[in-house]
PAPATI-262934 format. One record per residue (C-alpha): y, x, z; residue in three letters. Coordinates in steps of 0.5 Angstrom, whole numbers, plus 500, padded with zeros to 3 digits. Each point is the difference from the previous one (the first is absolute). Example, Ala and Ser with C-alpha at 12.3 -4.5 7.8 and 13.67 -1.06 7.14 Angstrom:
% residues 2
491525516ALA
507502498SER
% end
This chain:
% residues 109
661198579UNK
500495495UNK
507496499UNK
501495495UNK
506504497UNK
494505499UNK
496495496UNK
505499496UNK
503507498UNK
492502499UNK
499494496UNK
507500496UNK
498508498UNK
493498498UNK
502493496UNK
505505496UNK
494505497UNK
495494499UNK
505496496UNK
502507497UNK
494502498UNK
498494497UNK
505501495UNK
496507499UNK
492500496UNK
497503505UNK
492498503UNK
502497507UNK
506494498UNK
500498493UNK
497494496UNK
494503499UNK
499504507UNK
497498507UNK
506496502UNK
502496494UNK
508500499UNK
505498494UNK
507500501UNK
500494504UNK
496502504UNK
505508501UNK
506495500UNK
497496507UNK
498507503UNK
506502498UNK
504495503UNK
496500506UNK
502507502UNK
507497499UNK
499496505UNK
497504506UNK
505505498UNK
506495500UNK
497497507UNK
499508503UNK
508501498UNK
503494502UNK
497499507UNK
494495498UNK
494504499UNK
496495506UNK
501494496UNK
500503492UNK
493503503UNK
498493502UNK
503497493UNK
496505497UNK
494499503UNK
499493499UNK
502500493UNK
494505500UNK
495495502UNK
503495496UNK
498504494UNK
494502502UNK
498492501UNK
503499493UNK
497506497UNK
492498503UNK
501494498UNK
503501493UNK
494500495UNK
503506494UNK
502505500UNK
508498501UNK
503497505UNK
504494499UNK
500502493UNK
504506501UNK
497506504UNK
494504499UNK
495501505UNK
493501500UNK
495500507UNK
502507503UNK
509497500UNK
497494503UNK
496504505UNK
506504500UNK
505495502UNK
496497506UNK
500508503UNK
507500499UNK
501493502UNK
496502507UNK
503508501UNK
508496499UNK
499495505UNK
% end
């Protein structure tokens, strides 16, 4: 079955090695890559997997999940309707991170 304190541990570890291999040259999350990061962009991933794992530990993954979530959908909105490549002037993103970021908005809630 899946539970949220199951969302939130499987999200968390994977939110850790997207963030950190952002910080690696490597063809899949880099500038240049199919998902465009920068540092920024690591950090947010890297302060998600903060989140979900905090939730999961301290008894909140139902409402950390549902946090999550909705920012998701929030980034997805901003980033469809942000014309460049950076979103509000400080993330790197490109069209595979903004479809990417529906899915995740949709596989959290």
């Amino acid at each position: 079955m899946i539970t949220p304190l199951l969302i939130a541990r499987v999200f968390g570890a994977t939110f850790i090695l997207v963030g950190l291999l952002g910080f690696v040259p490597n063809p899949i999350v880099s500038p240049d890559g199919l998902f465009a990061v920068n540092a920024m962009h690591n950090l947010v991933h890297l302060l998600t997997s903060a989140a979900f794992l905090a939730g999961a530990q301290f008894g909140y993954a139902r409402q950390t999940t549902i946090g999550i979530g909705v920012y998701y959908v929030v980034v997805t909105l901003i980033g469809f309707l942000t014309k460049s490549d950076m979103m509000l002037g400080l993330i790197h993103i490109n069209v595979a991170d903004r479809w990417l970021h529906a899915g995740l908005a949709a596989a959290i809630l």
